[in-house]
C-alpha positions, 0 to 999 in steps of 0.5 A, spaced: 478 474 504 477 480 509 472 485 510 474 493 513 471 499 515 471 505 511 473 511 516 468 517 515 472 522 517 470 529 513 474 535 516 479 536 521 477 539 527 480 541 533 484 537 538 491 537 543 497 536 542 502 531 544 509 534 544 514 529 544 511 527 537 510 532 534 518 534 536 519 527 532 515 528 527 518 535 525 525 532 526 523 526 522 521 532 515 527 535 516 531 529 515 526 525 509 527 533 506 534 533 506 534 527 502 527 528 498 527 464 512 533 464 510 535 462 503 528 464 499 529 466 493 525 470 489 528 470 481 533 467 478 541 470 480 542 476 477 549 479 476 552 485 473 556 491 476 553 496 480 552 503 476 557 508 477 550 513 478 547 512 486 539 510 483 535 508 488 532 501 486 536 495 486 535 495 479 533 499 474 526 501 473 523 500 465 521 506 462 513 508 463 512 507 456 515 500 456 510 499 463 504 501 459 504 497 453 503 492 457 496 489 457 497 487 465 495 494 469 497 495 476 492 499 480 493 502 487 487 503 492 487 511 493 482 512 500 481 519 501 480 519 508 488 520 508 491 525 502 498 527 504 495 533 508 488 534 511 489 542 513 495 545 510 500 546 516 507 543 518 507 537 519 509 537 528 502 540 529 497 538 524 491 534 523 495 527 523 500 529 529 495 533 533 490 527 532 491 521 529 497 520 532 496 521 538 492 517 544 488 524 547 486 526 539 480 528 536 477 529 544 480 523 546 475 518 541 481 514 540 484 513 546 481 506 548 487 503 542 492 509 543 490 514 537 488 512 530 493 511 526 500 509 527 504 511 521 502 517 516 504 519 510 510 522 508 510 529 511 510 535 507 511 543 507 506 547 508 504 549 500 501 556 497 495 556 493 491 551 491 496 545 496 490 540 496 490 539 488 498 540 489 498 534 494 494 530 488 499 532 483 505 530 488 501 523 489 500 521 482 507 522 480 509 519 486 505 513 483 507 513 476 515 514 478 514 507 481 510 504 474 503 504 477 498 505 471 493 509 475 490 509 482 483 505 483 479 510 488 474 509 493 468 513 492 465 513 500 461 518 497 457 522 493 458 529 496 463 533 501 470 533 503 471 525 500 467 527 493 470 533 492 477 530 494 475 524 488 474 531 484 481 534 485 484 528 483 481 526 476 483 533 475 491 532 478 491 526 474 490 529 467 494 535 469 500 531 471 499 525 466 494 523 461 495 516 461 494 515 468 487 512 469 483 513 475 478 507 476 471 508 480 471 504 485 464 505 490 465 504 496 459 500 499 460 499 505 459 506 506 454 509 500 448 510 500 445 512 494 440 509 489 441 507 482 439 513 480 444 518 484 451 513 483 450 512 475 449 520 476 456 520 479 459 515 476 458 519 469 461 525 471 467 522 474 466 518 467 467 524 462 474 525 465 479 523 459 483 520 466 477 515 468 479 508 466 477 505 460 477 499 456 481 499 449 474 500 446 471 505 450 467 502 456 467 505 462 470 500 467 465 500 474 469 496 480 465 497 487 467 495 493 463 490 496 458 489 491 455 485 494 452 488 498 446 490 493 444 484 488 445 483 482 439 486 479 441 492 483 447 493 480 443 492 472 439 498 474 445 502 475 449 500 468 442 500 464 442 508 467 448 509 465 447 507 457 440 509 457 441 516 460 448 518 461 450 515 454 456 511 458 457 504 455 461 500 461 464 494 463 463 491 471 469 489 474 465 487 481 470 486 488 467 481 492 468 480 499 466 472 498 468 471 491 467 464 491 459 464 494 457 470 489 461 469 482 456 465 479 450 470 481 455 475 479 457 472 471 452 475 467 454 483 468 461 482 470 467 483 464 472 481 471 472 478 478 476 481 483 475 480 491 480 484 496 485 478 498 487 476 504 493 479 509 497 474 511 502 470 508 500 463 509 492 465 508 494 467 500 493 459 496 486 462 495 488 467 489 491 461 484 483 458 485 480 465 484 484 465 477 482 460 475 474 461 478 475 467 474 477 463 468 472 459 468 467 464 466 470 468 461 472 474 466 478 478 467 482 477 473 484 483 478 489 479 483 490 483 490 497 484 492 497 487 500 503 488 505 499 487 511 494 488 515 493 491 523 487 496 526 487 499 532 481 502 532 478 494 531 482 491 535 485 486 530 491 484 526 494 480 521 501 476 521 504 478 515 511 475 516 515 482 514 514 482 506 512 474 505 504 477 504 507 482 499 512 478 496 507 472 496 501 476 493 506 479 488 508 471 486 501 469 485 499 475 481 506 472 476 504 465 477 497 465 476 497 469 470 493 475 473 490 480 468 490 487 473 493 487 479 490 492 485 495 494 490 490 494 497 492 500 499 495 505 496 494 510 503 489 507 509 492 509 514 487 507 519 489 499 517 496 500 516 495 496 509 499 503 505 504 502 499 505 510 499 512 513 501 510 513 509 513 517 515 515 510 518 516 505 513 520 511 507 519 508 500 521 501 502 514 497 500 513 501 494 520 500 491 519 492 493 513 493 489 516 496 482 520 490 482 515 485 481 510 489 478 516 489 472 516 482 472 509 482 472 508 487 465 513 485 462 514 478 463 522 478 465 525 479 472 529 486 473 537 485 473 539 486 480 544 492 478 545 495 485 547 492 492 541 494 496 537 491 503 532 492 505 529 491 513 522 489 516 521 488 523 516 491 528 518 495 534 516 491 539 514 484 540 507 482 538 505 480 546 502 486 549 505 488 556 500 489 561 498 496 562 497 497 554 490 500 552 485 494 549 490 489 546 489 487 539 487 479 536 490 476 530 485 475 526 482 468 525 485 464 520 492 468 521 499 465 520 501 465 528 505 471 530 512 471 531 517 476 533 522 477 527 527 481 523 527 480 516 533 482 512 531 483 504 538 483 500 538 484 492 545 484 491 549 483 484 554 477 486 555 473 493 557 477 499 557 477 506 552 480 511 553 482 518 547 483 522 546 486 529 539 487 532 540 490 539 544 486 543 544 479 537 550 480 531 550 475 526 554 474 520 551 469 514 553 470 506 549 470 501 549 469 493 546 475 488 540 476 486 533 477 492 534 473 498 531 474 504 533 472 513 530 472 519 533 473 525 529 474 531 527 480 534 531 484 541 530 491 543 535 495 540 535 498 533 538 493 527 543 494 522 545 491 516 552 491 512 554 487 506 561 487 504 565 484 498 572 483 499 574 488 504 569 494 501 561 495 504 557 495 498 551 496 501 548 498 508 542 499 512 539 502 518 533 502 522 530 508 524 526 506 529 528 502 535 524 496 538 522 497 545 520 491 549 516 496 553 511 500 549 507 506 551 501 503 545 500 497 541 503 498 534 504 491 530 504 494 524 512 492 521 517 499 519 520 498 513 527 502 511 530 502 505 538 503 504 537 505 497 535 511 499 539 517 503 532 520 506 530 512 509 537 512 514 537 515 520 
């Protein structure tokens, strides 16, 4: 189980420009525009003909009204430090380009790692009127395209741009879809705020008909970190929101150290959950945590990550391209978790995001959609159209001298290795032909979900499937792998060849 460190960024601010990045930046708006081990299994084989229509999952995603009458829920972690736009400007010079993205910004803050962030997300045109709460409406229905039932929102806290981003979002959430629900996650690592001053919070954000309920009608309270106050401090907290607020609620506590603090906890949870791990040999941990949680009679909300890399603390995770992500995804079908949160919808500053993002498109949330419907509806998708998807980072893990502060894995970690990761979904066999930099390779594969790796070389990667003498699918990497970086990102990009505006 990991811990993080919750960004206090308020406001944008003044800062340089970079201007090669903001050049690769706007090039990359307009392109995204313009197109608005080997042998790993993960279902059985699924064969049918591709549709005619070019969709862009490999499968065809069930109806939302399907996804939601299933009683299993799928949450994305919303952070609200990183909204699609911090100040409204085109996408080669705003608050990310000019000082995120880059070493120099924010007055050169983030120069000892090489700039805060290394993704951000999907860049936006400037809007008219009221652009933050467009942007809100954007994320949401982003989320509910992908069958996610709601994002669970980290409250860091009770005023300022963060609360009123809270804020924004309920009312986005009912404008868009009055079935998407927004459950309360208080942040405490970062609130500081007595029992009085959160339940007061927690009523207000309550009354939205958005916020996350049970069936008969309770309020669902879910901090981070809620260790961090005892027991008995959180029972004021609910006894003030009955007696005071008239707001009958349901605890569903996400603790760092699950095992050491379920039993203090039992007494005044409805669930457990804990904020999981981000390395793919670290997951085994999860099948104990369900069953801890059933053990007490609690409800069990399973974590499901991608990966896990910091810049600004030095330290990382080997995530094994999407072996955290489809592993994590198994063990929330397998052990038969009842909510799943995906950590996270769009921290940026721990690379752990699922949303649609400038370096990995929508590749991990469509991966997503494939085993959030396995999970809410009980039966793998048929694979209806050939598609494959890439992972690889963009250089090797080993940071070449002269780089600024290196980054650790992580104690516990998988070893780091340096890979490419070819993810097919096809309809039927087919052959594969693989080229990574200098290296080409040819395999052949069956249909359905398959995953290969080979290793990593400078240069970019493509894929391309063929049946017969026809490609039934393709892809390509955008960004190419250099063995001589200028800063350490050991974040894996992603990309999609289900989606035009994910190709080069």
């Amino acid at each position: 189980m990991r811990n993080r460190t919750a960004p206090r960024h308020a406001a944008p601010g003044r800062g340089r420009r970079r201007a090669g990045l903001a050049a690769l930046v706007g090039v990359l708006l307009l392109t995204f525009a313009a197109g608005t081990g080997r042998g790993s299994t993960d279902a059985e084989d699924d064969r049918a003909a591709p549709s005619a229509a070019r969709d862009p999952l490999p499968f065809d995603l069930p109806s939302t009204e399907r996804l939601r009458a299933s009683d299993r829920l799928v949450f994305a972690h919303y952070f609200t430090p990183y909204p699609l736009s911090l100040d409204n400007r085109p996408a080669d010079e705003d608050y990310y380009a000019r000082n995120y993205l880059t070493a120099d910004g924010e007055d050169g803050k983030h120069a000892e790692y090489g700039g805060l962030l290394r993704d951000r997300p999907l860049p936006v045109a400037p809007e008219g009127g009221d652009w933050r709460s467009a942007h809100h409406r954007q994320e949401v229905r982003t989320a509910v395209a992908a069958g996610i039932d709601g994002f669970s929102v980290d409250l860091l806290s009770l005023e300022g741009p963060h609360w009123e981003r809270v804020r924004t979002l309920t009312r986005a959430a009912q404008e868009v879809d009055p079935g998407f629900r927004v459950m309360l996650m208080p942040d405490m690592k970062s609130l500081d705020a007595g029992p009085a001053a959160l339940a007061r919070a927690l009523a207000e954000l309550g009354a939205s008909p958005n916020a996350h309920r049970l069936d008969d009608g309770r309020l669902v309270v879910s901090p981070f970190k809620a260790e961090e106050k005892a027991p008995g401090w959180w029972r004021q907290v609910l006894d003030i929101l009955r007696t005071r607020h008239d707001t009958r609620t349901a605890f569903v506590p996400v603790l760092l150290d699950l095992t050491s603090h379920a039993e203090a906890f039992a007494p005044l949870s409805h669930g457990f959950s804990a904020w999981g791990s981000r390395s793919h040999t670290t997951l085994g941990h999860y099948s104990e945590h369900a069953e801890l949680a059933r053990r007490h009679g609690k409800l069990w909300m399973q974590p499901v990550a991608v990966q896990d890399a910091r810049p600004s603390q030095g330290v990382y995770d080997e995530a094994g391209n999407t072996a955290t992500l489809r592993g994590s995804w198994h063990h929330a079908i397998e052990d038969g978790a009842d909510w799943v949160q995906l950590t996270t919808w769009n921290d940026y500053s721990e690379s752990t995001q699922f949303a649609p993002s400038l370096h990995n498109g929508h590749t991990y949330l469509d991966l997503s959609s494939y085993y959030l419907t396995r999970f809410k509806t009980g039966s793998w998708p048929r694979v209806v159209r050939d598609t494959v998807y890439l992972t690889h980072r963009v250089q090797p893990h080993a940071a070449p001298a002269g780089l600024p502060r290196p980054m650790r894995l992580r104690p516990g970690s998988a070893p780091a290795r340096d890979t490419v990761e070819v993810l097919t979904f096809l309809t039927a066999p087919g052959a594969v032909d693989v080229t990574v930099g200098d290296l080409h390779e040819r395999y052949t594969v069956r249909g359905g979900v398959r995953a290969e790796l080979l290793p990593l070389r400078p240069g970019r990667t493509t894929a391309e499937v063929t049946r017969g003498r026809a490609t039934v699918a393709e892809a390509a990497t955008r960004f190419a792998v250099s063995a001589a970086p200028r800063v350490q990102d050991l974040q894996y990009y992603g990309v999609t060849g289900g989606r035009p505006a994910d190709r080069p």
